[in-house]
PDB file of the backbone (N, CA, C, O) and the ligand in Angstrom, with CONECT records:
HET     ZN  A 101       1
ATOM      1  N   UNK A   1      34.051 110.614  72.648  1.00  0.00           N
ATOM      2  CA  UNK A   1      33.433 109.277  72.429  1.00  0.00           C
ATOM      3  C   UNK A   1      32.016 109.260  72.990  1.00  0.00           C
ATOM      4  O   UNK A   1      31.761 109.289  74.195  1.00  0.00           O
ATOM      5  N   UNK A   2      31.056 109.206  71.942  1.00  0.00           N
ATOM      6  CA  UNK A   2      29.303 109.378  72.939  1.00  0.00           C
ATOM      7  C   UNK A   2      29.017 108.080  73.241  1.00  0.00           C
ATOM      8  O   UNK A   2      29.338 107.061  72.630  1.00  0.00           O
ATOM      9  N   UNK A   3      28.347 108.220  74.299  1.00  0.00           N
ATOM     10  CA  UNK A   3      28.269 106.956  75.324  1.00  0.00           C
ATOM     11  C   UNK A   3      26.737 106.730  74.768  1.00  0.00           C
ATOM     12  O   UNK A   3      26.291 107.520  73.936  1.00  0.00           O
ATOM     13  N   UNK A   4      26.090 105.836  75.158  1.00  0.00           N
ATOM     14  CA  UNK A   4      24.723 105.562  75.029  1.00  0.00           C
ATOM     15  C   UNK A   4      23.673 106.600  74.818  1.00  0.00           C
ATOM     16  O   UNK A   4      22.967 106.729  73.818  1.00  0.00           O
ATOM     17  N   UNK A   5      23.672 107.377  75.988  1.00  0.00           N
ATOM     18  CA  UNK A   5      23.022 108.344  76.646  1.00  0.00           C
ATOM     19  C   UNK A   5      23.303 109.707  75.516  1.00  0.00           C
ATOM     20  O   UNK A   5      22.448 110.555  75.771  1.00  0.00           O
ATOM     21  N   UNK A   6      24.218 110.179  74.364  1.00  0.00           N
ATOM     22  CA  UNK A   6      24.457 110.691  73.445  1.00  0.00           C
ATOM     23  C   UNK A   6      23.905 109.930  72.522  1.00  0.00           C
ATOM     24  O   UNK A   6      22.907 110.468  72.041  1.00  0.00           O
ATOM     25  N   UNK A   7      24.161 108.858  72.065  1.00  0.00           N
ATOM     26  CA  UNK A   7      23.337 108.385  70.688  1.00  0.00           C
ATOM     27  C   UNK A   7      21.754 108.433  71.126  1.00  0.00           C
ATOM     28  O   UNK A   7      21.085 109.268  70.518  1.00  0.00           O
ATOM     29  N   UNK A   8      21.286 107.883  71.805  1.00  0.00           N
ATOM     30  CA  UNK A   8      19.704 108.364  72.173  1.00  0.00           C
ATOM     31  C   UNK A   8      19.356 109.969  71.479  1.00  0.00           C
ATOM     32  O   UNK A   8      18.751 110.532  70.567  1.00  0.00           O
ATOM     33  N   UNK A   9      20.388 110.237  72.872  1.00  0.00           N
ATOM     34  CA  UNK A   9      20.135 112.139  72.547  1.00  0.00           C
ATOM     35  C   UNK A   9      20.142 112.773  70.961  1.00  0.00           C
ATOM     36  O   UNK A   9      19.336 113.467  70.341  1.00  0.00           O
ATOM     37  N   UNK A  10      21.053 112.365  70.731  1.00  0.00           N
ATOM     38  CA  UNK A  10      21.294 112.990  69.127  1.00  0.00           C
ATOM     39  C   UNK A  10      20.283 111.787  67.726  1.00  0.00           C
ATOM     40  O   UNK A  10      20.198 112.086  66.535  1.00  0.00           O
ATOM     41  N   UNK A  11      19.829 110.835  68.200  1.00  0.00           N
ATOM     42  CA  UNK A  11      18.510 110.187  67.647  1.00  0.00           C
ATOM     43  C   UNK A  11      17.538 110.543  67.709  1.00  0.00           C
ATOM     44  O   UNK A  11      16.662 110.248  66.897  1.00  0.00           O
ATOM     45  N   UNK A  12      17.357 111.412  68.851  1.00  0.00           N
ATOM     46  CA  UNK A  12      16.060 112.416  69.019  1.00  0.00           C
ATOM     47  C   UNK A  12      16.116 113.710  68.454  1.00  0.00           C
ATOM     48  O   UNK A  12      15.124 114.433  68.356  1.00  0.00           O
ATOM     49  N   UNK A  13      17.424 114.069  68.024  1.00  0.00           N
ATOM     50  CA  UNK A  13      17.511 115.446  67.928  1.00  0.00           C
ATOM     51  C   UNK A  13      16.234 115.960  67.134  1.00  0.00           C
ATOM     52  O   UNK A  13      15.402 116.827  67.402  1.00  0.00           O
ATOM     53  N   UNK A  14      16.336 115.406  66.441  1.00  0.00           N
ATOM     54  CA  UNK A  14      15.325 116.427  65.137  1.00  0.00           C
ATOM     55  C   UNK A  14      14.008 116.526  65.554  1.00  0.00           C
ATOM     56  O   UNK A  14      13.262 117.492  65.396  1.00  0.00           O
ATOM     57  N   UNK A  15      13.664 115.027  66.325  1.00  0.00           N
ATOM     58  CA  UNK A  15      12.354 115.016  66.803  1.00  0.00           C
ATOM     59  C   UNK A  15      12.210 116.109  68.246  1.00  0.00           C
ATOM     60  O   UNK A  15      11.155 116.347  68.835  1.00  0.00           O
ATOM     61  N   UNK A  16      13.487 116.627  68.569  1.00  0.00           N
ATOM     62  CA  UNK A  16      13.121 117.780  69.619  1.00  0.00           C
ATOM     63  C   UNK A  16      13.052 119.222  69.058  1.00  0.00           C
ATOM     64  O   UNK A  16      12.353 120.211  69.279  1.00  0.00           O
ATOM     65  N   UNK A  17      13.894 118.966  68.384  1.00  0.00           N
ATOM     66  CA  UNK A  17      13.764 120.681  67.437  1.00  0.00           C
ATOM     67  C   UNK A  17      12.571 121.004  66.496  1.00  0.00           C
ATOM     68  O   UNK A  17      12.235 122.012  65.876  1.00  0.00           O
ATOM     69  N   UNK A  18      12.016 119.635  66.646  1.00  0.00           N
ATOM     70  CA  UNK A  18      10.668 120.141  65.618  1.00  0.00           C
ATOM     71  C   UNK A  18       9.761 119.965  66.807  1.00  0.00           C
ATOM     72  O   UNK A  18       8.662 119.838  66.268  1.00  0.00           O
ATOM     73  N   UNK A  19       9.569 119.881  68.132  1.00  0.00           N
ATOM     74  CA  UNK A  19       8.789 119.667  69.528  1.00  0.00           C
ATOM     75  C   UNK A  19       7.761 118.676  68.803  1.00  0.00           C
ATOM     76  O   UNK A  19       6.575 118.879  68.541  1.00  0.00           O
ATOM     77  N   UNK A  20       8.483 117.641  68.574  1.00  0.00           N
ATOM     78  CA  UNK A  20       7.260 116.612  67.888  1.00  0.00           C
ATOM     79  C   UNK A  20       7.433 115.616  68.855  1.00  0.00           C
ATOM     80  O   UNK A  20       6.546 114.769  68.949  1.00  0.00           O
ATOM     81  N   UNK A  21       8.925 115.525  69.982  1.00  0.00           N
ATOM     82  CA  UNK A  21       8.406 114.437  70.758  1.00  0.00           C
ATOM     83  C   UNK A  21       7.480 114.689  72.013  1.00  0.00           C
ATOM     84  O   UNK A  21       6.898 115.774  72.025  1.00  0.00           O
ATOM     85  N   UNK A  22       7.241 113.724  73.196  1.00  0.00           N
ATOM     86  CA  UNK A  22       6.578 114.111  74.224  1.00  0.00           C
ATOM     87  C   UNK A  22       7.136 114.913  75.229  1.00  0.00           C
ATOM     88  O   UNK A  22       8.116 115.552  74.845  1.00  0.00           O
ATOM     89  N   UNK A  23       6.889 115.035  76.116  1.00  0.00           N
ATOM     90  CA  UNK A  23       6.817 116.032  77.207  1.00  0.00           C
ATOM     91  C   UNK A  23       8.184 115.348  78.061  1.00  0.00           C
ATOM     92  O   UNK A  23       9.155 116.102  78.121  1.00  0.00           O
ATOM     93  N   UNK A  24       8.326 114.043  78.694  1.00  0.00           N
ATOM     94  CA  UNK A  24       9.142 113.530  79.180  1.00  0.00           C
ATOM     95  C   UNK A  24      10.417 113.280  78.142  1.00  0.00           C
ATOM     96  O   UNK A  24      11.536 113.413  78.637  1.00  0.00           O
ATOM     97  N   UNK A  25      10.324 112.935  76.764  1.00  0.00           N
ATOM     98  CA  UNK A  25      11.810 112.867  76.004  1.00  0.00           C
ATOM     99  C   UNK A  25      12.339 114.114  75.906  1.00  0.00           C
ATOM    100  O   UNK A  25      13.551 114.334  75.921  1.00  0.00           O
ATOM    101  N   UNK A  26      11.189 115.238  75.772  1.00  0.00           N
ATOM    102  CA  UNK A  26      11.769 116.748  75.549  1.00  0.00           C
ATOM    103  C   UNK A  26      12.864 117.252  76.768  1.00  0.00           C
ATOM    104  O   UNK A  26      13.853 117.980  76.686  1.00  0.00           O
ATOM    105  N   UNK A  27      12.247 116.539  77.944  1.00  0.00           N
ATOM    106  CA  UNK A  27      12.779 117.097  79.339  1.00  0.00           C
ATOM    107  C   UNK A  27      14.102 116.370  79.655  1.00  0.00           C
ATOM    108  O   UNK A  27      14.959 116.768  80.444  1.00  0.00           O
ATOM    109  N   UNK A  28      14.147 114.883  78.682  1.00  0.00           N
ATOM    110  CA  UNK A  28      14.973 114.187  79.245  1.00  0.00           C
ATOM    111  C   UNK A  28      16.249 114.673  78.444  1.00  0.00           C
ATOM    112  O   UNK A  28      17.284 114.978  79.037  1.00  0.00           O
ATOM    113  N   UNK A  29      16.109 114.739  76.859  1.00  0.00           N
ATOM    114  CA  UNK A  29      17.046 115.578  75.703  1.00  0.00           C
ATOM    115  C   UNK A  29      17.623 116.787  77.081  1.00  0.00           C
ATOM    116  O   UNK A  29      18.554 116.617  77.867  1.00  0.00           O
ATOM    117  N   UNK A  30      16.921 117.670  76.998  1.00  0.00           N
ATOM    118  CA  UNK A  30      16.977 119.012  77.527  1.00  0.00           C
ATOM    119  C   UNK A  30      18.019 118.463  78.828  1.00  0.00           C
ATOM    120  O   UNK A  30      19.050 119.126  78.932  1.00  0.00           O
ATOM    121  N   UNK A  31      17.884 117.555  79.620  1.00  0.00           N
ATOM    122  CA  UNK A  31      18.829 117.332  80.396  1.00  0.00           C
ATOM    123  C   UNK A  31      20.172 116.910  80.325  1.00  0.00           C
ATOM    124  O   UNK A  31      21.100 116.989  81.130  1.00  0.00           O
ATOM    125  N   UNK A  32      20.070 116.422  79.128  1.00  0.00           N
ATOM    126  CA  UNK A  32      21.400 115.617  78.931  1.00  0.00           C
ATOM    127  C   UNK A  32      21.866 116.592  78.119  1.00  0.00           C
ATOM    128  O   UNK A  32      23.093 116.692  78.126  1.00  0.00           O
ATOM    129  N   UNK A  33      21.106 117.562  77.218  1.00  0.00           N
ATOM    130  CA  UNK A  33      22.263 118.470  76.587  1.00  0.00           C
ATOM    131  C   UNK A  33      22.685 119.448  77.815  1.00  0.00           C
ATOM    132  O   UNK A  33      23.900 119.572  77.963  1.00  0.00           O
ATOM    133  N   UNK A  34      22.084 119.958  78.461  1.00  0.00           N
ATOM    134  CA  UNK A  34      22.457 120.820  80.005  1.00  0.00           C
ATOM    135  C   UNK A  34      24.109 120.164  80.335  1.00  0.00           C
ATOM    136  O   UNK A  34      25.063 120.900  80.587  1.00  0.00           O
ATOM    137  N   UNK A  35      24.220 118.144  80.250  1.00  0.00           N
ATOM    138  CA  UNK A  35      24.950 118.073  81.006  1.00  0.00           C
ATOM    139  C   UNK A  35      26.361 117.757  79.884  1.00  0.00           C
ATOM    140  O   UNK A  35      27.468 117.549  80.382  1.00  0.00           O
ATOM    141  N   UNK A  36      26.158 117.750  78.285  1.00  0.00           N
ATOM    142  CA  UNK A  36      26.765 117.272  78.074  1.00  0.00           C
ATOM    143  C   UNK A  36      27.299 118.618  76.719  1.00  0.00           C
ATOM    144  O   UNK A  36      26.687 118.956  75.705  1.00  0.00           O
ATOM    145  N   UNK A  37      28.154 118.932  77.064  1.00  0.00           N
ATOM    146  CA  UNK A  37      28.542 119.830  75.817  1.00  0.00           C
ATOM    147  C   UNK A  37      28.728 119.626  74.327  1.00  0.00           C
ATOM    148  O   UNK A  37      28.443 120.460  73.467  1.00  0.00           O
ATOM    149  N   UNK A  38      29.260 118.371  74.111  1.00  0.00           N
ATOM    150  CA  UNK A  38      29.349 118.175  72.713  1.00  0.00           C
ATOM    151  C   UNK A  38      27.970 117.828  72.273  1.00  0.00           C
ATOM    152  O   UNK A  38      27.632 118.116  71.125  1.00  0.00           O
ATOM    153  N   UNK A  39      27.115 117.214  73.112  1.00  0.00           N
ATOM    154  CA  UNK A  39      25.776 116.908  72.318  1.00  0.00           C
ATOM    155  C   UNK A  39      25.214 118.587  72.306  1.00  0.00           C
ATOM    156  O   UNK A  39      24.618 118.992  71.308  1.00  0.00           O
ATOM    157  N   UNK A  40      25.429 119.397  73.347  1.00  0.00           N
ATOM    158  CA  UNK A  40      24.805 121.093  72.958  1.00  0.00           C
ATOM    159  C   UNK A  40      25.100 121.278  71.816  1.00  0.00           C
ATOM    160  O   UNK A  40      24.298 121.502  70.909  1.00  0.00           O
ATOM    161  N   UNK A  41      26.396 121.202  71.712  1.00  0.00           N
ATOM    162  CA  UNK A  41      27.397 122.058  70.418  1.00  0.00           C
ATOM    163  C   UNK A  41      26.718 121.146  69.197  1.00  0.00           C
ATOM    164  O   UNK A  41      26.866 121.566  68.049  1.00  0.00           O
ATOM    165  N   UNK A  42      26.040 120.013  69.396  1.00  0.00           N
ATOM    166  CA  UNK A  42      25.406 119.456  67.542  1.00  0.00           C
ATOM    167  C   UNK A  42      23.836 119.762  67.904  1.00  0.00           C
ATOM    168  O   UNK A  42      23.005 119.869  67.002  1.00  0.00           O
ATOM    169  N   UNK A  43      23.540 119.875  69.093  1.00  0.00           N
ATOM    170  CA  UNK A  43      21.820 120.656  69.103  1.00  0.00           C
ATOM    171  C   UNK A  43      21.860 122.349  68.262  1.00  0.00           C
ATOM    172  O   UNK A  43      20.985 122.900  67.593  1.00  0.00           O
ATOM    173  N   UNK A  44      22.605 122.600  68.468  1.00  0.00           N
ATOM    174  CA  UNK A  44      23.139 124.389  68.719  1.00  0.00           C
ATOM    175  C   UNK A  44      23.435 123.580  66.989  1.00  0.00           C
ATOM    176  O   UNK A  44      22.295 123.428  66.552  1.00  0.00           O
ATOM    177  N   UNK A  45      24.088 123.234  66.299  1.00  0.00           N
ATOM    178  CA  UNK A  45      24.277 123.433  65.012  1.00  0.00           C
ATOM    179  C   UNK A  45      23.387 123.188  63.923  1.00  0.00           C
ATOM    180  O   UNK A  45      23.469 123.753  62.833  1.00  0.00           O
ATOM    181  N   UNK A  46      22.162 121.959  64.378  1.00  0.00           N
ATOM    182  CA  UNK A  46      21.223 121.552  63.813  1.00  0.00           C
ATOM    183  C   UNK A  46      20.701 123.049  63.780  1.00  0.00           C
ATOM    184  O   UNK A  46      20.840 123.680  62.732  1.00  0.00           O
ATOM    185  N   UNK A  47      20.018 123.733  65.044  1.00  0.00           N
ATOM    186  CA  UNK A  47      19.630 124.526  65.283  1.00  0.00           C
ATOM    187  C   UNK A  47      19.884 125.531  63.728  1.00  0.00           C
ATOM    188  O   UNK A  47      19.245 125.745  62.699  1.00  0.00           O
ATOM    189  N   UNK A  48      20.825 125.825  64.147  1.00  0.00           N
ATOM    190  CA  UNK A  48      21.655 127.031  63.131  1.00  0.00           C
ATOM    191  C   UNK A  48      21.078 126.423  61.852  1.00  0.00           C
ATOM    192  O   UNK A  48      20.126 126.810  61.174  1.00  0.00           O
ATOM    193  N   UNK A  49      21.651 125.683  61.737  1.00  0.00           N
ATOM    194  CA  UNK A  49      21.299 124.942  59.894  1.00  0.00           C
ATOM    195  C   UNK A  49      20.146 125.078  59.772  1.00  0.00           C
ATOM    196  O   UNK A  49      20.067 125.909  58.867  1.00  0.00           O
ATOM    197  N   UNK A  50      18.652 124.696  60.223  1.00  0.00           N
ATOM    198  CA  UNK A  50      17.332 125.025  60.323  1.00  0.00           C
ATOM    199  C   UNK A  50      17.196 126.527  59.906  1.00  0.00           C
ATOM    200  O   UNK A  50      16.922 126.880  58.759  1.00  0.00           O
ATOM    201  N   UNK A  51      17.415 127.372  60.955  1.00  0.00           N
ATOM    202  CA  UNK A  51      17.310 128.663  60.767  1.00  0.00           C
ATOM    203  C   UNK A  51      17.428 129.173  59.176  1.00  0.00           C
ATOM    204  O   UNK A  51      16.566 129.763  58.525  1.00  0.00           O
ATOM    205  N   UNK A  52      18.986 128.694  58.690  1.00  0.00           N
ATOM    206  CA  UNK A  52      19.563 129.591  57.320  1.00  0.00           C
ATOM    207  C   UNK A  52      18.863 128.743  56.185  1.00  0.00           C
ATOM    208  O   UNK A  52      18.998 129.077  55.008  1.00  0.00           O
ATOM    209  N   UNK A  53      18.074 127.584  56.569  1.00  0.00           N
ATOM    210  CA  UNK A  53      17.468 126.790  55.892  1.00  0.00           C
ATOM    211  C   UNK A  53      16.171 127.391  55.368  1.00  0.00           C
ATOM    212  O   UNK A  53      15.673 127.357  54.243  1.00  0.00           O
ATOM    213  N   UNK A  54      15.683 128.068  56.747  1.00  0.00           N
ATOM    214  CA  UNK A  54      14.469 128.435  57.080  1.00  0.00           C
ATOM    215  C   UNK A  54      14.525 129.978  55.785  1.00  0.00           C
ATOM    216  O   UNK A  54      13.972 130.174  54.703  1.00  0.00           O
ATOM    217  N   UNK A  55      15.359 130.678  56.524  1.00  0.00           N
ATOM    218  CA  UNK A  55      15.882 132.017  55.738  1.00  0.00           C
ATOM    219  C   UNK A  55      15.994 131.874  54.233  1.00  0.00           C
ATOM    220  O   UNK A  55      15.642 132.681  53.373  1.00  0.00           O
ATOM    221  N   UNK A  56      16.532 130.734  54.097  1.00  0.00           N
ATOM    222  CA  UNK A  56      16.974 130.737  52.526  1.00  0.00           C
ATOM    223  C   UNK A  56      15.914 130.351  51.719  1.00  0.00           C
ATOM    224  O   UNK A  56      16.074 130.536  50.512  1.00  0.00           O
ATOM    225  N   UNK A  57      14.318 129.601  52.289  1.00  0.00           N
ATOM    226  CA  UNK A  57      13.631 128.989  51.701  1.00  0.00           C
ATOM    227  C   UNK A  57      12.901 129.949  51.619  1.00  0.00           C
ATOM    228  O   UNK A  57      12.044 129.333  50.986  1.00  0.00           O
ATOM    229  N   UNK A  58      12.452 131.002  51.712  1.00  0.00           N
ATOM    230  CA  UNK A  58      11.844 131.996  51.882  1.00  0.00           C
ATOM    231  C   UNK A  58      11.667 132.545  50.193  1.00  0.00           C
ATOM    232  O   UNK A  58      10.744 133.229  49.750  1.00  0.00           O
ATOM    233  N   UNK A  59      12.520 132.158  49.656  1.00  0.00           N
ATOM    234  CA  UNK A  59      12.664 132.635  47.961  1.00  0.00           C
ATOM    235  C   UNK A  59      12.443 131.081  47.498  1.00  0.00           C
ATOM    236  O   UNK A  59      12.429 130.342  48.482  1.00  0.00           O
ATOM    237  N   UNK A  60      12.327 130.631  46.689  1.00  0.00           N
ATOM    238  CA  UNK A  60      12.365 129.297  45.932  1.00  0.00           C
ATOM    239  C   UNK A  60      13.712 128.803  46.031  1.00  0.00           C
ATOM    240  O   UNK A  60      14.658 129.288  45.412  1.00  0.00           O
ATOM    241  N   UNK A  61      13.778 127.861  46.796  1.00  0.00           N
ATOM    242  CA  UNK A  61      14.998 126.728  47.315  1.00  0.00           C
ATOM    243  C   UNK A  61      15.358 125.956  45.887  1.00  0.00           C
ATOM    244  O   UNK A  61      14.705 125.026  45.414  1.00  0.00           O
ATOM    245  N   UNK A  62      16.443 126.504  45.362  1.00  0.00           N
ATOM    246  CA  UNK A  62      16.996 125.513  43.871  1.00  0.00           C
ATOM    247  C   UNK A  62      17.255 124.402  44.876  1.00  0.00           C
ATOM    248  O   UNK A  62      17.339 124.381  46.104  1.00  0.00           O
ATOM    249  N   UNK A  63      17.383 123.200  43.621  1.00  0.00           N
ATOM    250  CA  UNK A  63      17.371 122.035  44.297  1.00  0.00           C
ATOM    251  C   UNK A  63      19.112 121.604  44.636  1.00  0.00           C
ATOM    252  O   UNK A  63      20.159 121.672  43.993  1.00  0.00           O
ATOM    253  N   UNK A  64      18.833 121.276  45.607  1.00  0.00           N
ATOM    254  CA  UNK A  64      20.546 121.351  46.372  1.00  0.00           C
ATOM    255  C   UNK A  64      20.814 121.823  47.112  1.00  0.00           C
ATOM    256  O   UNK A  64      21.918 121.570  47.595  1.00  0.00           O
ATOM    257  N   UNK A  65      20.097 122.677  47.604  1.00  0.00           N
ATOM    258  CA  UNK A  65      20.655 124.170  48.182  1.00  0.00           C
ATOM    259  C   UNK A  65      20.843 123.436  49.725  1.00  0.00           C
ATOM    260  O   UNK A  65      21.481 124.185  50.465  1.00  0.00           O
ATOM    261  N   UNK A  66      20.411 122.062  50.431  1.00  0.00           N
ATOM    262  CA  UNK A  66      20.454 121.967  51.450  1.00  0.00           C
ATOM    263  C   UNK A  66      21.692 121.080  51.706  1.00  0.00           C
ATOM    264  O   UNK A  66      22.479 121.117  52.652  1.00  0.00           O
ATOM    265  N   UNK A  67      21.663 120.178  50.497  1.00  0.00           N
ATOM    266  CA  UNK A  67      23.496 119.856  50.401  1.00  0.00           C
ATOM    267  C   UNK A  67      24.734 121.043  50.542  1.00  0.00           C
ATOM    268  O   UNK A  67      25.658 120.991  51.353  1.00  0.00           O
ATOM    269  N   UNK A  68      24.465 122.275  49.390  1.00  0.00           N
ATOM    270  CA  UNK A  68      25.663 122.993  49.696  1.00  0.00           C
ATOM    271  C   UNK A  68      25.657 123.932  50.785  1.00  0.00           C
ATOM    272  O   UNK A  68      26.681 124.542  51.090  1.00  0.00           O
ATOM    273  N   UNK A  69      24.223 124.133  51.579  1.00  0.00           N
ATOM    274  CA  UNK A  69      24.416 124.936  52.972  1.00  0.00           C
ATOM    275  C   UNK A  69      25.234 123.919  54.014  1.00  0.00           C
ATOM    276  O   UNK A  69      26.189 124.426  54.603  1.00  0.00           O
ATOM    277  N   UNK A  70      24.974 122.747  54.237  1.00  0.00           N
ATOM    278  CA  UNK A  70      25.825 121.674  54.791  1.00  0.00           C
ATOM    279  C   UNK A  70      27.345 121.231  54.847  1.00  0.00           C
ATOM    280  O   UNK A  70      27.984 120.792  55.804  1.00  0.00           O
ATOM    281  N   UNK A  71      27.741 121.478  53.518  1.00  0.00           N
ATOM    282  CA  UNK A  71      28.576 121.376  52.606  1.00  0.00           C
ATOM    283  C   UNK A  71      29.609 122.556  53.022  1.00  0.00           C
ATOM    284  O   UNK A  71      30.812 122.368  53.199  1.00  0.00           O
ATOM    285  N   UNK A  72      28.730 124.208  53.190  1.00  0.00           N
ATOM    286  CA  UNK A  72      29.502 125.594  53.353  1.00  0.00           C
ATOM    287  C   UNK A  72      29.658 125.439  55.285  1.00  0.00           C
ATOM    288  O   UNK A  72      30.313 126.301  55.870  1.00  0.00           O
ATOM    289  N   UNK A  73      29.292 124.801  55.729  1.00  0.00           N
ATOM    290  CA  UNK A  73      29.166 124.792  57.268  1.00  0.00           C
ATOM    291  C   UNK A  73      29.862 123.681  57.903  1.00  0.00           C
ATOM    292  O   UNK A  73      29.903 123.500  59.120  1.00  0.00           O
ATOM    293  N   UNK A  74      30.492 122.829  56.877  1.00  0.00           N
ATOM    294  CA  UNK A  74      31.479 121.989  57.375  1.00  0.00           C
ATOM    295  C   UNK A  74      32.789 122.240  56.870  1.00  0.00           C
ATOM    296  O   UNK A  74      33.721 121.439  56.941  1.00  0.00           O
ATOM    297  N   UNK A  75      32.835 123.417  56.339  1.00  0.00           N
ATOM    298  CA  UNK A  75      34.016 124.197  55.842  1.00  0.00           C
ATOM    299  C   UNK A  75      34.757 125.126  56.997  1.00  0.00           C
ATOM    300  O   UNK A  75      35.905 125.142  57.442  1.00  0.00           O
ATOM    301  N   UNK A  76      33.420 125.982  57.303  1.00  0.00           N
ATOM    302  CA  UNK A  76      33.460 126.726  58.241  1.00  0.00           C
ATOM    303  C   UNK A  76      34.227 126.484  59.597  1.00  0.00           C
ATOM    304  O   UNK A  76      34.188 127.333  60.488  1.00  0.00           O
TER     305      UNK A  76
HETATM  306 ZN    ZN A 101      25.851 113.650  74.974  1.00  0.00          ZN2+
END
């Protein structure tokens, strides 16, 4: 059950994985995933998804392709 302090965290996510927020939200994210495992374990998956996102776009991305990588990783 995420408490406050998780919905913040995971509202920022994207804005930390792309280091687009500031210096103090980066540090504050970074603390609360340190303390909180399930918010790691959806930093750590965004993470992943980016990456094969990253990998796969590398050739011309048919359109979809970010639905069914999503799609193959909630299978998984
Ligand atoms: Zn949390």
């Amino acid at each position: 059950m995420p408490g406050d302090d998780c919905r913040e965290a995971l509202e920022q996510l994207h804005t930390y994985l792309d280091h687009e927020c500031g210096a103090d939200l980066e540090q504050a994210i970074r603390a609360h995933l340190g303390d909180c495992p399930p918010c790691l374990d959806r930093a750590d998956f965004e993470q992943q998804l980016r990456a094969i996102v990253a990998r796969k776009c590398k050739d011309a991305a048919p359109s979809g392709l970010l639905d069914r990588v999503i799609a193959d990783l909630k299978e998984t």
